[in-house]
N, CA, C and O atoms as a GROMACS GRO file, in nm:
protein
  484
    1UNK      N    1   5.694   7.052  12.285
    1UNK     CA    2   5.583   7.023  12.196
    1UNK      C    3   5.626   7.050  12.053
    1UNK      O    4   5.644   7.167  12.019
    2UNK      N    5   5.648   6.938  11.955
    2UNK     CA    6   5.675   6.960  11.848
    2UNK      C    7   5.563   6.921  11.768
    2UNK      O    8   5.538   6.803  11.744
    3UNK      N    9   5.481   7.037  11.718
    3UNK     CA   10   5.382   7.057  11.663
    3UNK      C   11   5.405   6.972  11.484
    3UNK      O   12   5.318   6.913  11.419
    4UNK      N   13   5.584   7.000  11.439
    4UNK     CA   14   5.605   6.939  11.296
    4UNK      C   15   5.619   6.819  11.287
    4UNK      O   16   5.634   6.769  11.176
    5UNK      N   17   5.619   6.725  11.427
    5UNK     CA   18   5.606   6.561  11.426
    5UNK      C   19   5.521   6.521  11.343
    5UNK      O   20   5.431   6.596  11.305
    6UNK      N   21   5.535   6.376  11.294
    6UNK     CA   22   5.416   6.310  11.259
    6UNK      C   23   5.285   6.250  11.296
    6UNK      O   24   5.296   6.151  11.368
    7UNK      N   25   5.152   6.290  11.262
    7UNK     CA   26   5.022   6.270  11.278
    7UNK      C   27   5.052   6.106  11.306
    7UNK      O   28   5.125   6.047  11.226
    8UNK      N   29   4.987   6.024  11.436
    8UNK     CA   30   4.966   5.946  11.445
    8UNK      C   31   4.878   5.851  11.383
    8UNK      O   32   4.779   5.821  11.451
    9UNK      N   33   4.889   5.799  11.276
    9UNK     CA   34   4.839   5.746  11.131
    9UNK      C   35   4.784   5.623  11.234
    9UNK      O   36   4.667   5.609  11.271
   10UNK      N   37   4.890   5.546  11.267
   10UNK     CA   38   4.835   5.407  11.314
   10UNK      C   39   4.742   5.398  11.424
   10UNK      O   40   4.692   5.287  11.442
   11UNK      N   41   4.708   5.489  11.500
   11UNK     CA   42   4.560   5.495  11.564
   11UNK      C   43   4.462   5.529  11.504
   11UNK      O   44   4.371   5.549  11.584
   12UNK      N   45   4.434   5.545  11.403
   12UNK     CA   46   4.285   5.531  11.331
   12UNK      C   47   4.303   5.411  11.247
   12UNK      O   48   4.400   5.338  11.234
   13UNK      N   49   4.137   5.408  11.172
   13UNK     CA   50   4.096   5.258  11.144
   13UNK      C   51   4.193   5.295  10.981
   13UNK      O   52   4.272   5.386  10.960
   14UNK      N   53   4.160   5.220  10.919
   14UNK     CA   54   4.264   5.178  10.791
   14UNK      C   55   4.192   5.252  10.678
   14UNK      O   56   4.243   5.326  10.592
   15UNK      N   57   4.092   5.226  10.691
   15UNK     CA   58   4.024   5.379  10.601
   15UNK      C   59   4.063   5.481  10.655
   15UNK      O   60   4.161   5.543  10.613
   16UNK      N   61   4.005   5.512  10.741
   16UNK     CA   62   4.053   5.693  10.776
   16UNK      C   63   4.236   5.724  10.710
   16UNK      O   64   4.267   5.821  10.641
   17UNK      N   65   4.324   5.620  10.752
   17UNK     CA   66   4.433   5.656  10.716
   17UNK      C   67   4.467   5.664  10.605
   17UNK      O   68   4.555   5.740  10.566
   18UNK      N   69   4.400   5.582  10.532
   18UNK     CA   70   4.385   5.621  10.360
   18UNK      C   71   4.330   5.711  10.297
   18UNK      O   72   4.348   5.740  10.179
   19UNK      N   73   4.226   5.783  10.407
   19UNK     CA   74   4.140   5.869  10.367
   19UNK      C   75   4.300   5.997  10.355
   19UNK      O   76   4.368   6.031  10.258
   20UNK      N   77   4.306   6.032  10.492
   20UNK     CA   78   4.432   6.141  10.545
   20UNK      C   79   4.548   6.118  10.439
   20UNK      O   80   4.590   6.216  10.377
   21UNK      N   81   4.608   5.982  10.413
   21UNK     CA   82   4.670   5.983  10.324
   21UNK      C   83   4.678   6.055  10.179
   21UNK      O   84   4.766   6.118  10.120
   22UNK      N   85   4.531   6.013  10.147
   22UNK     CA   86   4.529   6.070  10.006
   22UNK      C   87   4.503   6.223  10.012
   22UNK      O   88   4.530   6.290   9.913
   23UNK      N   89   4.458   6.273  10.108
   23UNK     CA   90   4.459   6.442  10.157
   23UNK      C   91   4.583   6.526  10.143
   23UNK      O   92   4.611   6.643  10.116
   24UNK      N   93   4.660   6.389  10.179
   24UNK     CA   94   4.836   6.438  10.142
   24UNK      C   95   4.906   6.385  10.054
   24UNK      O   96   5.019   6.351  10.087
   25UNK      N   97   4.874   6.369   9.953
   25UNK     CA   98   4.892   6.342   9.835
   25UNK      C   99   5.027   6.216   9.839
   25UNK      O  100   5.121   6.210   9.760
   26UNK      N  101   4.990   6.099   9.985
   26UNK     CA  102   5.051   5.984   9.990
   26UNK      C  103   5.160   6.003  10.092
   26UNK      O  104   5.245   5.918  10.121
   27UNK      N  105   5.153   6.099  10.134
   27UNK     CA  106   5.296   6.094  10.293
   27UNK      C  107   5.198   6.110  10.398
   27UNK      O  108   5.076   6.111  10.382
   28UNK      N  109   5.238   6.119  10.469
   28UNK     CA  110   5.247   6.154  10.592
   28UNK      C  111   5.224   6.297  10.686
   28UNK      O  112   5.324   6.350  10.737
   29UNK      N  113   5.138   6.335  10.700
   29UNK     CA  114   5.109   6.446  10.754
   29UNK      C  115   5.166   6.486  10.896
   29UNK      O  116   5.175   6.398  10.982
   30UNK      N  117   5.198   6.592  10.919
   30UNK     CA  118   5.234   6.663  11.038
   30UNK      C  119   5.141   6.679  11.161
   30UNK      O  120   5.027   6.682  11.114
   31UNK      N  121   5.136   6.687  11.261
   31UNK     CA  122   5.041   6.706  11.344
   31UNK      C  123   4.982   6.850  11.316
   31UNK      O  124   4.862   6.880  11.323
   32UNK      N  125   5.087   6.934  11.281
   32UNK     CA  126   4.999   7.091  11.242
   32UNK      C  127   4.937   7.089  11.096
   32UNK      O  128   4.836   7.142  11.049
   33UNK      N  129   5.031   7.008  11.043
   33UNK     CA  130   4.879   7.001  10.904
   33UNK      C  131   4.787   6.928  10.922
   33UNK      O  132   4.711   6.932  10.825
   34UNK      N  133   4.738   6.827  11.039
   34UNK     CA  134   4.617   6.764  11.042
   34UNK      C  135   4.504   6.904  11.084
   34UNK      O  136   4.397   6.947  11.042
   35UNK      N  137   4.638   6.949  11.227
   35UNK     CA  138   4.565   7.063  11.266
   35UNK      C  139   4.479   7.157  11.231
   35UNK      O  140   4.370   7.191  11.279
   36UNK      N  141   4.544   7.195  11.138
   36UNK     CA  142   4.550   7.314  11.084
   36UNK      C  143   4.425   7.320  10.938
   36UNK      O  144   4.383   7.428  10.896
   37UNK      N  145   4.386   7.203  10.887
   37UNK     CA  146   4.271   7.221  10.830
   37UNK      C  147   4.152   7.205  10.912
   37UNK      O  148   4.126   7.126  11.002
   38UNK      N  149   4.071   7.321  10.846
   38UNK     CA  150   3.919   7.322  10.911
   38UNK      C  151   3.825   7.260  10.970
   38UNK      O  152   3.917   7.313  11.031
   39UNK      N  153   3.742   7.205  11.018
   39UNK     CA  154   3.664   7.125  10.999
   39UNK      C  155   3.555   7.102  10.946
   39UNK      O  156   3.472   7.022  10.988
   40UNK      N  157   3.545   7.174  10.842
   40UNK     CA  158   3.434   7.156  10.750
   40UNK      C  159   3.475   7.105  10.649
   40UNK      O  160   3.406   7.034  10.576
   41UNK      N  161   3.667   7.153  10.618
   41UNK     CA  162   3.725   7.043  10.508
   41UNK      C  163   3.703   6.898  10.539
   41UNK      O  164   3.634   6.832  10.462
   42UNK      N  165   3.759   6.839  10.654
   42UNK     CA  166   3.721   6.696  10.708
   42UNK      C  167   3.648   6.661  10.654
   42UNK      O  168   3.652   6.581  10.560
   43UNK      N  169   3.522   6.739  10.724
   43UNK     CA  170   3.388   6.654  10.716
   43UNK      C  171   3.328   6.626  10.549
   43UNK      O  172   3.236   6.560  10.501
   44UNK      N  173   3.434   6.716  10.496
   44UNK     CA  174   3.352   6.667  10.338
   44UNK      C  175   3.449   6.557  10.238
   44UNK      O  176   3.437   6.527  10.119
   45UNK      N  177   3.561   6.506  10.354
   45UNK     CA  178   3.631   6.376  10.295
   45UNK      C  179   3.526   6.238  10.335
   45UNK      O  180   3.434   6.224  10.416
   46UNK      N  181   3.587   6.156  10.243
   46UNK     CA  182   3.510   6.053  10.297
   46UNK      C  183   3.583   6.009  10.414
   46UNK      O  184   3.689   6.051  10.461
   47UNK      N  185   3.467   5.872  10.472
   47UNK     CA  186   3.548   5.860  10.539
   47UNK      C  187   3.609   5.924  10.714
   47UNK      O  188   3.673   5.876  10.806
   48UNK      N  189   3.528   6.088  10.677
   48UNK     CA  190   3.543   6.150  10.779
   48UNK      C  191   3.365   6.223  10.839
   48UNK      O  192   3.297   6.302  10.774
   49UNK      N  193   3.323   6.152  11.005
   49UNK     CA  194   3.229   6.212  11.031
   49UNK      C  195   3.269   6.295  11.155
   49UNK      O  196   3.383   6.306  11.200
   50UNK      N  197   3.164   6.347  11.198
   50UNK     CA  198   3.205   6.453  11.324
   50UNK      C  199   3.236   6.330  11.432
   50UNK      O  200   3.315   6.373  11.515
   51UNK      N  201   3.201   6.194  11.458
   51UNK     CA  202   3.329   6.139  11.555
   51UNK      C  203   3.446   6.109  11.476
   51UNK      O  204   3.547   6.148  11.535
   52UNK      N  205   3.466   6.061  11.381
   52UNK     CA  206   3.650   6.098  11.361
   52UNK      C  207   3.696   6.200  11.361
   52UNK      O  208   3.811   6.215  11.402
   53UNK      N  209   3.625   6.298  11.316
   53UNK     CA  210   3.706   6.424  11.346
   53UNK      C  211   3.720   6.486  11.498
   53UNK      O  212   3.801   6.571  11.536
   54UNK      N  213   3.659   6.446  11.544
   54UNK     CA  214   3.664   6.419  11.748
   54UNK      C  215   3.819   6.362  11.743
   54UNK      O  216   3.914   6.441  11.743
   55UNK      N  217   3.838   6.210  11.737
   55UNK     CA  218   3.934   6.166  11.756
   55UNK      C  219   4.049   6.197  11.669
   55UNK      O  220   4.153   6.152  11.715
   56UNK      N  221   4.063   6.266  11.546
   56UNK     CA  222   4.178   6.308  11.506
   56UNK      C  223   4.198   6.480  11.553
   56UNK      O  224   4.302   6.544  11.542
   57UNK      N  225   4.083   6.524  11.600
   57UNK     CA  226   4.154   6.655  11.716
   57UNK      C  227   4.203   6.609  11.853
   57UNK      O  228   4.297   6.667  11.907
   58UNK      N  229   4.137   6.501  11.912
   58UNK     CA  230   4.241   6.443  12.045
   58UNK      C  231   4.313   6.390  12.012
   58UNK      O  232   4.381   6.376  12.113
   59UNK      N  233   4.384   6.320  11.902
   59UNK     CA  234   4.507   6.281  11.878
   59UNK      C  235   4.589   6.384  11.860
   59UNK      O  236   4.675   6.400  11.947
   60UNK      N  237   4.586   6.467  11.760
   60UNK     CA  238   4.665   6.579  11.733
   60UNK      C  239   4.691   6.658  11.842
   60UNK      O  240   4.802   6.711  11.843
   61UNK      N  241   4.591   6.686  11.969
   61UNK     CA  242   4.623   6.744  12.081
   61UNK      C  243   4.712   6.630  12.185
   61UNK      O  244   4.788   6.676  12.270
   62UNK      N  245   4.698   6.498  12.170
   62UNK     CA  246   4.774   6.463  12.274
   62UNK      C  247   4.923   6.425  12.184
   62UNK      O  248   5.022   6.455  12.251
   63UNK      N  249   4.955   6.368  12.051
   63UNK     CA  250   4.996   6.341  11.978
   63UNK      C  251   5.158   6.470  11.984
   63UNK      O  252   5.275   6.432  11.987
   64UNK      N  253   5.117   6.596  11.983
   64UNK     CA  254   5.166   6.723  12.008
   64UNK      C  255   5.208   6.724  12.172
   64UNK      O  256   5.300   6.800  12.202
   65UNK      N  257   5.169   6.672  12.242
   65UNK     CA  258   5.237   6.624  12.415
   65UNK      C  259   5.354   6.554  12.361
   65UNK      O  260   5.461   6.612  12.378
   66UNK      N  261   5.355   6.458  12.310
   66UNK     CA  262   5.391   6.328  12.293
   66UNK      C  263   5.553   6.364  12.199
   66UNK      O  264   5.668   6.324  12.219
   67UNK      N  265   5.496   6.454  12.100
   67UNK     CA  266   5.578   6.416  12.000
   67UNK      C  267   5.784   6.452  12.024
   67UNK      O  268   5.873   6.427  11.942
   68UNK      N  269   5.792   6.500  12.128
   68UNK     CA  270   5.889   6.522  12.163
   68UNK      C  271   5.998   6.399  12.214
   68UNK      O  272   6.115   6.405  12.252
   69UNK      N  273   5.873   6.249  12.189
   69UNK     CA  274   5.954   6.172  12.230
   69UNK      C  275   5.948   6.073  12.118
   69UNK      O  276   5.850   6.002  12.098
   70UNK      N  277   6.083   6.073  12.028
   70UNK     CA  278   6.097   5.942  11.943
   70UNK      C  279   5.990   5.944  11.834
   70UNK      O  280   5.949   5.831  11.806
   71UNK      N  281   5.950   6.018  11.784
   71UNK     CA  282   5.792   6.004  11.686
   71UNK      C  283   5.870   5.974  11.561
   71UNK      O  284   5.801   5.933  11.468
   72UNK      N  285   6.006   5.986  11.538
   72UNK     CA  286   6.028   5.931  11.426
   72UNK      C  287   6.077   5.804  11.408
   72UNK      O  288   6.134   5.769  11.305
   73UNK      N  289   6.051   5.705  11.541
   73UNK     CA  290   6.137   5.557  11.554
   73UNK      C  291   6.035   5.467  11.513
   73UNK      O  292   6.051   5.346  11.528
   74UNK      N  293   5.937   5.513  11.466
   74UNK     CA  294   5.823   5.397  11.460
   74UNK      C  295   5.794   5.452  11.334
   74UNK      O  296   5.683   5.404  11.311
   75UNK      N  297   5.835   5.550  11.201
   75UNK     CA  298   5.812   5.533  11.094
   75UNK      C  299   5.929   5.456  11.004
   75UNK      O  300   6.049   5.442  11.024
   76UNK      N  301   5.836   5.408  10.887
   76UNK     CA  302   5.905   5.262  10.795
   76UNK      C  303   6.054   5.361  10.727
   76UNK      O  304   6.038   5.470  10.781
   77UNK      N  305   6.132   5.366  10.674
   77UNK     CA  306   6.233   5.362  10.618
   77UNK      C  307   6.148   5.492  10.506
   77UNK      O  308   6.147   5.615  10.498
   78UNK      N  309   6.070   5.346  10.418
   78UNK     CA  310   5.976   5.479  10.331
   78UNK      C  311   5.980   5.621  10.369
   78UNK      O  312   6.033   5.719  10.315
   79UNK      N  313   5.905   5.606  10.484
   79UNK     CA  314   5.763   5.767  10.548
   79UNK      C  315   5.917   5.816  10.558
   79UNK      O  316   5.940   5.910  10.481
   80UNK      N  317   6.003   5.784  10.618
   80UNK     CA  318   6.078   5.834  10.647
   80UNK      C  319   6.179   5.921  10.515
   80UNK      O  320   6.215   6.038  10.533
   81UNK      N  321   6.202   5.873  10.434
   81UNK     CA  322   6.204   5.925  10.304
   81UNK      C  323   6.132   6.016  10.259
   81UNK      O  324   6.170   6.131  10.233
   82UNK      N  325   6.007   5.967  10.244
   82UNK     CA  326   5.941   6.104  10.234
   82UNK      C  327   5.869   6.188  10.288
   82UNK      O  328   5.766   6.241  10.245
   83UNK      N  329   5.937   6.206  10.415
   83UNK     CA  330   5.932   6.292  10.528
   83UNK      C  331   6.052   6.402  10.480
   83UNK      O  332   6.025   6.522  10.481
   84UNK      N  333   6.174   6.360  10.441
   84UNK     CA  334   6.269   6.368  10.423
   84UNK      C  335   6.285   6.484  10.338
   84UNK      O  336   6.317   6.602  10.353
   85UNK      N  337   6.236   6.370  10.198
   85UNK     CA  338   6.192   6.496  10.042
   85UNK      C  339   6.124   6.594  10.037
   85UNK      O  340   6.141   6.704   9.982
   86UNK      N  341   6.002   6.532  10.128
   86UNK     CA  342   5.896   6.645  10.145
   86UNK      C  343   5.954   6.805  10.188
   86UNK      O  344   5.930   6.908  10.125
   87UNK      N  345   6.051   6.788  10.337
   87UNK     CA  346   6.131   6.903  10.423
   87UNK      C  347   6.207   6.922  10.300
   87UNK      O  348   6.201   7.045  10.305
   88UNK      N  349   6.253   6.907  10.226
   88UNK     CA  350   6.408   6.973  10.126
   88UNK      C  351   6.338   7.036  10.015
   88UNK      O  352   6.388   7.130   9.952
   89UNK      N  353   6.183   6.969   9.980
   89UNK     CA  354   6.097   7.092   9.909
   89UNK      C  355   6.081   7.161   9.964
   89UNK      O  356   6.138   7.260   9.917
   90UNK      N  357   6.010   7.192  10.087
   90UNK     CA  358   5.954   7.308  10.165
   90UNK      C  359   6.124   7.410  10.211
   90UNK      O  360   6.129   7.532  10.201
   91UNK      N  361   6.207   7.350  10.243
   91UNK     CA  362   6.354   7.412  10.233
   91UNK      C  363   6.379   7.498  10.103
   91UNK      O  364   6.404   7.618  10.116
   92UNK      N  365   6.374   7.456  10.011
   92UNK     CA  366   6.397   7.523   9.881
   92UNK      C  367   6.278   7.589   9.849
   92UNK      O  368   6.315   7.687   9.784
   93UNK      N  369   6.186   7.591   9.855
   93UNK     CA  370   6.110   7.687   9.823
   93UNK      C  371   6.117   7.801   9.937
   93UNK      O  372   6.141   7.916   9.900
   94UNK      N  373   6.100   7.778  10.055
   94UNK     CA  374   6.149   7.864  10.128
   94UNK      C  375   6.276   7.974  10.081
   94UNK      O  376   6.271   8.096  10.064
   95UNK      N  377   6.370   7.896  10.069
   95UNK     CA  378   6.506   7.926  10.006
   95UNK      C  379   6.470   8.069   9.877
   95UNK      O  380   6.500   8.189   9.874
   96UNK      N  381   6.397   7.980   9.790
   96UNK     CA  382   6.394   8.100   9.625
   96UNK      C  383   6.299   8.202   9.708
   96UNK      O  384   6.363   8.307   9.719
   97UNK      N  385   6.156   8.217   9.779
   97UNK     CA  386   6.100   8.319   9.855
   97UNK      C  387   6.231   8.400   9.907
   97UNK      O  388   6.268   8.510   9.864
   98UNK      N  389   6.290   8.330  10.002
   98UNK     CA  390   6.401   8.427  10.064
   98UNK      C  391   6.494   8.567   9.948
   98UNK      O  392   6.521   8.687   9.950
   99UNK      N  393   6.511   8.442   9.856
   99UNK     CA  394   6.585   8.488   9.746
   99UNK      C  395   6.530   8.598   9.682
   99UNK      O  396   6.609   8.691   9.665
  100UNK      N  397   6.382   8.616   9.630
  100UNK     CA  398   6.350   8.688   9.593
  100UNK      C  399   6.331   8.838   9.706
  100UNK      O  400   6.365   8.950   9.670
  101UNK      N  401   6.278   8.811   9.829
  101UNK     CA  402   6.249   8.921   9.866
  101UNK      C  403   6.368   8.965   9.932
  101UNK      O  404   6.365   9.079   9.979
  102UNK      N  405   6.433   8.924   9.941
  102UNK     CA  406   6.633   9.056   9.923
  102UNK      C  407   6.669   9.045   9.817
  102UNK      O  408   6.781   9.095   9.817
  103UNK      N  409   6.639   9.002   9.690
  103UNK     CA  410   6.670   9.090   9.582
  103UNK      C  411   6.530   9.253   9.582
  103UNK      O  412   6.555   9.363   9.533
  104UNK      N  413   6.428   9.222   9.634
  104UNK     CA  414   6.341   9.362   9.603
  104UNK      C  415   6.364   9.416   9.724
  104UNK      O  416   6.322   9.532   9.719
  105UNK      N  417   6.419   9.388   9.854
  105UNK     CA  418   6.473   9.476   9.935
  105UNK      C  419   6.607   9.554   9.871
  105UNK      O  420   6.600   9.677   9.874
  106UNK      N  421   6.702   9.508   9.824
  106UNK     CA  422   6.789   9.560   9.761
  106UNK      C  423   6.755   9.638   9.648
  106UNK      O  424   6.772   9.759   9.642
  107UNK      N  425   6.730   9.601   9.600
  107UNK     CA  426   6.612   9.764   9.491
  107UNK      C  427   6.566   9.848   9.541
  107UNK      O  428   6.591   9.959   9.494
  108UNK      N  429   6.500   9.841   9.629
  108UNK     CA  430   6.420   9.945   9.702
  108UNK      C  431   6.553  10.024   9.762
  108UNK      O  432   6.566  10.145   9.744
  109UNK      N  433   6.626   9.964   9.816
  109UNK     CA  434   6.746  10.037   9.882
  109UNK      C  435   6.833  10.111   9.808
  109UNK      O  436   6.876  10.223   9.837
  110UNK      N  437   6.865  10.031   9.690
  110UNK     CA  438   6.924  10.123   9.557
  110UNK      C  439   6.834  10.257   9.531
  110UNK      O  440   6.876  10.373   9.532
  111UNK      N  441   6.731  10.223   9.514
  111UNK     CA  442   6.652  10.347   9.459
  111UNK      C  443   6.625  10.440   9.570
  111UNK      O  444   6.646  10.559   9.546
  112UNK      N  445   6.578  10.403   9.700
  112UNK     CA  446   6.634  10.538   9.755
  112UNK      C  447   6.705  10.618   9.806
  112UNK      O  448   6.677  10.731   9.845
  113UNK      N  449   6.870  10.524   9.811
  113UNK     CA  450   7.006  10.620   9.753
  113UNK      C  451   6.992  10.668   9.653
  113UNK      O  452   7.028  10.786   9.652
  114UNK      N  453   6.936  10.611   9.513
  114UNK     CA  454   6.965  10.709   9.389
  114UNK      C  455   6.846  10.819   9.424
  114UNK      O  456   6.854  10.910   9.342
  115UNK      N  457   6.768  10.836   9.492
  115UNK     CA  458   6.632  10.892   9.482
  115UNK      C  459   6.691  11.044   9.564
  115UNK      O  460   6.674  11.159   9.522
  116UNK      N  461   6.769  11.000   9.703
  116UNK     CA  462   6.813  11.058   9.795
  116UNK      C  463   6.979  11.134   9.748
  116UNK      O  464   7.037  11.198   9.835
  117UNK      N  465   7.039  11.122   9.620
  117UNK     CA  466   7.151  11.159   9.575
  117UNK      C  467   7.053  11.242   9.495
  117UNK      O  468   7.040  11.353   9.546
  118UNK      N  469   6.977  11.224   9.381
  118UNK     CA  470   6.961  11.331   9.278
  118UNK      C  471   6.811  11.396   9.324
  118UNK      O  472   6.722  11.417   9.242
  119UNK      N  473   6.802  11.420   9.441
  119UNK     CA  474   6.690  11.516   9.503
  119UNK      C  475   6.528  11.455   9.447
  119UNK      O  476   6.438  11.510   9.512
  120UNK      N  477   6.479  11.365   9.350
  120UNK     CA  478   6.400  11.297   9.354
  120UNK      C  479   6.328  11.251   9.464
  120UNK      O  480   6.394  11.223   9.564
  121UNK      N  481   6.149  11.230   9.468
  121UNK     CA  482   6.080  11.199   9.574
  121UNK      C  483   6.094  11.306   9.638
  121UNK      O  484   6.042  11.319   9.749
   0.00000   0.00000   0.00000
């Protein structure tokens, strides 16, 4: 179950996918980011009533069965691009987070060798 596949866009009507689209500021959403917002966010897009939001929680639940097979052979060249860009932002930001918190683990560690050498604390 690969929850980071892509949201099955082409089973809803052509609004809704424009709707989801513009939610994601023009890519392609993940099955855990369809997931993963509320449903009270939904319901206050257009576009979205309590039956689409029915059918974009059974998609995302069967969609997440599914996605282990090929979910990326049926996106355009595009999505696929910026599927692409999208992961190498979320990589690098990941990346500078990392970066920062072992540089303040390493401080902390400095200071309580120096803390633990000159009887301080």
């Amino acid at each position: 179950m690969q929850r980071n596949g892509p949201f099955p866009l082409e089973e809803l009507a052509i609004r809704v996918r424009h709707t989801i689209l513009e939610e994601f500021e023009g890519r392609r959403p993940s099955i855990l980011e369809v997931d993963s917002l509320p449903d009270n966010h939904w319901l206050q897009l257009p576009n979205i009533g309590p039956k689409v939001l029915a059918s974009l929680r059974e998609l995302a639940r069967g969609a997440s069965r599914k996605a282990g097979r090929s979910s990326l052979a049926g996106m355009t060249d595009a999505e696929l691009n910026a599927e692409c860009d999208h992961l190498n932002d979320q990589r690098k930001a990941i990346d500078a987070q990392l970066k920062v918190i072992k540089a303040e683990l390493r401080s902390r560690s400095e200071a309580k060798r120096y803390a633990a050498a000159t009887g301080a604390f």
